[in-house]
Structure formats: C-alpha cells, structure tokens
C-alpha positions in Angstrom: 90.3 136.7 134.4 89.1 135.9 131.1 90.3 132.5 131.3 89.3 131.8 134.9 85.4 132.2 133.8 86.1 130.0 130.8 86.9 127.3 133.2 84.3 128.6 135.5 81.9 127.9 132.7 83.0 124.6 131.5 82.8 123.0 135.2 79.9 124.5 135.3 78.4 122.6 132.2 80.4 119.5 133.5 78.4 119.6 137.1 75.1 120.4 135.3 76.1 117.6 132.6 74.9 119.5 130.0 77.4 120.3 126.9 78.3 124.4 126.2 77.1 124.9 122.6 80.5 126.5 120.4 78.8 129.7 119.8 78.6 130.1 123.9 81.9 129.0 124.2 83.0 131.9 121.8 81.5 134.4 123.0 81.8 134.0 126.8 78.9 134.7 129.1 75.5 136.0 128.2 74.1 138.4 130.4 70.3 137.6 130.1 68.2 140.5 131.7 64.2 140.6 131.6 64.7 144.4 129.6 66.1 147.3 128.4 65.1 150.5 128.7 65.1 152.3 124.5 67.6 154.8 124.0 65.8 156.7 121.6 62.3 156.9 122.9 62.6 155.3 126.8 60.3 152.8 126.5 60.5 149.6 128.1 61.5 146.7 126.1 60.9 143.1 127.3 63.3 140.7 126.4 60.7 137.4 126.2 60.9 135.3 123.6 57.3 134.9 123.6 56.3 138.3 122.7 58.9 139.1 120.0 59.2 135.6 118.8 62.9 136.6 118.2 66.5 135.5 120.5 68.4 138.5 120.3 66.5 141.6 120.5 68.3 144.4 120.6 65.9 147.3 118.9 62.7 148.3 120.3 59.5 147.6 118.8 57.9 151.3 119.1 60.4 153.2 117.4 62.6 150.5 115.9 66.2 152.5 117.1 68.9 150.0 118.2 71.8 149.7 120.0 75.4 148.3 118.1 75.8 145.5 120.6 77.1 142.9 118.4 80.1 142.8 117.2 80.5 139.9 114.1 77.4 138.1 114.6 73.7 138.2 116.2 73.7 138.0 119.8 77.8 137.7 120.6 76.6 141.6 122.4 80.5 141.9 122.2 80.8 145.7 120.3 82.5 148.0 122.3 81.0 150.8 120.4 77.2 150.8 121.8 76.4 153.7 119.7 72.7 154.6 118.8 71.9 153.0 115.6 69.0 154.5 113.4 66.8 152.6 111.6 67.2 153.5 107.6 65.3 150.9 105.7 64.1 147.7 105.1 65.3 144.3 103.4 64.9 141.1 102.6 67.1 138.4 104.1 68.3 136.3 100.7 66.7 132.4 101.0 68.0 129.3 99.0 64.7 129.6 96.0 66.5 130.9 93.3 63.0 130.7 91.5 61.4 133.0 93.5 63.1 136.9 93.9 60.2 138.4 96.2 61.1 135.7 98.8 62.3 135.7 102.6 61.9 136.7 106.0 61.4 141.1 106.5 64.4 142.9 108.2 64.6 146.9 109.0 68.8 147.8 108.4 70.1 149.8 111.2 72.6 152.5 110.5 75.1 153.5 113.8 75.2 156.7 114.4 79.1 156.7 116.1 81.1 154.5 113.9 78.9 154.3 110.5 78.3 150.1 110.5 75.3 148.9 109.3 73.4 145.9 110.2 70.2 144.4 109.0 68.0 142.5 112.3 64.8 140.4 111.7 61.8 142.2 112.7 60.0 141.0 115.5 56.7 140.2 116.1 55.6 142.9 118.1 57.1 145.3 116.1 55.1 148.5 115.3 53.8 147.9 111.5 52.7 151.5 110.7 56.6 152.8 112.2 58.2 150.2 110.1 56.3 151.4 106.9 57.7 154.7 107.7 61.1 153.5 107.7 60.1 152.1 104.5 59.0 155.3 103.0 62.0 157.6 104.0 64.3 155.1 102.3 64.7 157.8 99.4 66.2 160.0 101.9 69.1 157.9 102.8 72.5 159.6 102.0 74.8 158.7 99.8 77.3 157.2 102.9 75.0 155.1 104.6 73.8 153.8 100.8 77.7 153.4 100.1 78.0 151.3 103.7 75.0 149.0 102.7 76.6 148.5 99.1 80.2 147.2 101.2 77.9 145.1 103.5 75.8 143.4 100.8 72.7 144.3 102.1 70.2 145.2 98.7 67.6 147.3 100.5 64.0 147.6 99.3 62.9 150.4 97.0 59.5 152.2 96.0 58.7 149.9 93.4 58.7 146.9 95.9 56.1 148.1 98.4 53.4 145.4 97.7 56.2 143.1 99.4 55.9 145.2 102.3 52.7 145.6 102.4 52.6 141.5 102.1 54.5 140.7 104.6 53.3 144.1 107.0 49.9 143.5 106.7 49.1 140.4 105.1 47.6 142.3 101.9 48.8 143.8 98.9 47.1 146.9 98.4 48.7 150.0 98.8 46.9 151.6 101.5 45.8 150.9 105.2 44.6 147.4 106.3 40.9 147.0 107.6 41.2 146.0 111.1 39.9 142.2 111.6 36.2 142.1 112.1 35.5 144.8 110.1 32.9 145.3 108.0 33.9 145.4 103.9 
C-alpha cells in the first residue's frame, strides 16, 4: 500500500510538473487540516501560517501542551506514540556566533507524558507570553528524570539567572517585571 501511494505521489508531481522535495518523499503524505482541537485545554488551534508564523505547529498557543507527533524530525508527524506532552521549560536554539552566548531564536521543551522524550519547538507568534513565562518560572520544579532526558538530548534549558533573555525576547524589555502595554502612558 505503502508503495502504491509513493508512486501515486510521484505521478502525481510528474502530471503537475513540479519536483517532490526529499523531505516529502521521506515522509510520505502530509495530512494538511485547517486545526486541531488542544488536548489539554480544548481550544481550537488554527493551523495558518499567517498567524503562528511557524510550519509545523503542533502545541497550542493558550496553554502551550503538545502532542508527540513527530517522530525524528519537525513535521515528519510519523510517532506512533501521540502521547500528551507537557510543556517544562524554555531554551535557546544554539546559532553559528560563537561570540555571542545570549543568542538565538526562543523554544519552550516539551516533556511526553507516555514514553518520557523530550523535544524542544520554536515558539510561535501567537503564543501566550504571560503562560510561557510561567513555564519559565516552574523550571526549578522539573524532576530529576525529565532534567536527566534533556541532558541525553542536549537541550541546555534556561535557568533563573537568565530571565532578562526571556524577558528580551517575551516582551521586548529587560526589566524584570510586567511590560506597559503600547500606548501607555510612562
């Protein structure tokens, strides 16, 4: 069966005369849906690139639970686990400037609650700032398993003593403490 939609695919690209991109051809279809409904809280999540400014979203942006969908990279949706996956902390993604050590792109780390993996996912735009800080701030409460998991997977997750970053990058300021909302008055 497997095969047959391979083919299916490739004479598919053929008639459309557009070339399958390797990762595609990997991973076999893409089921693209306008949703998902959250696990964790029920809110509806809209898939749009547009809103989330992100490909594969797969957490929602209220209370930042996921799903394990992937398997050995972003967006191959190939785990057979689907397990809930918590969201434990924050991180960094590492960047080429060696120079610099507060550098690169936010990601919250999930935790999966059925088999124990561990994954760090860029945030996305319309993620809920104030939730995420909380994830942030019960990073001290992580046990010593899931600290032990992100240790294996070489993901370095952000303490106490770097929350300026967060703040940075949360709320475009560096003091510890709530942002004014635009247009107000100093």
């Amino acid at each position: 069966m497997k095969d047959e939609l391979f083919e299916w695919m490739i004479e598919e690209s053929q008639y459309k005369r557009k070339r399958m991109s390797r990762d595609r051809r990997r991973s076999g279809t893409r089921v693209d849906t306008d949703g998902f409904r959250c696990k964790s809280c029920g809110a509806l999540v809209l898939r749009a690139t547009f809103l989330s400014g992100v490909l594969n979203r797969n957490h929602c942006p209220y209370c930042l639970w996921s799903r394990h969908v992937d398997w050995q990279r972003a967006g191959d949706r190939m785990s057979a686990c689907k397990g809930r996956m918590r969201p434990v902390g924050l991180a960094l993604k590492r960047d080429n400037n060696k120079y610099a050590i507060d550098t690169g792109e936010l990601m919250v780390i999930h935790a999966c609650e059925e088999c124990g993996q561990v994954s760090a996912n860029r945030i996305a735009s319309d993620d809920c700032a104030d939730t995420l800080l909380t994830v942030f701030e019960n990073t001290a409460l992580l046990t010593a398993e899931v600290r032990a998991s992100l240790r294996e997977a070489g993901i370095e997750w952000l303490t106490e003593d770097r929350i300026n970053i967060v703040y940075r990058r949360l709320y475009g300021t560096e003091e510890v403490g709530r942002a004014a909302p635009a247009g107000a008055a100093p």
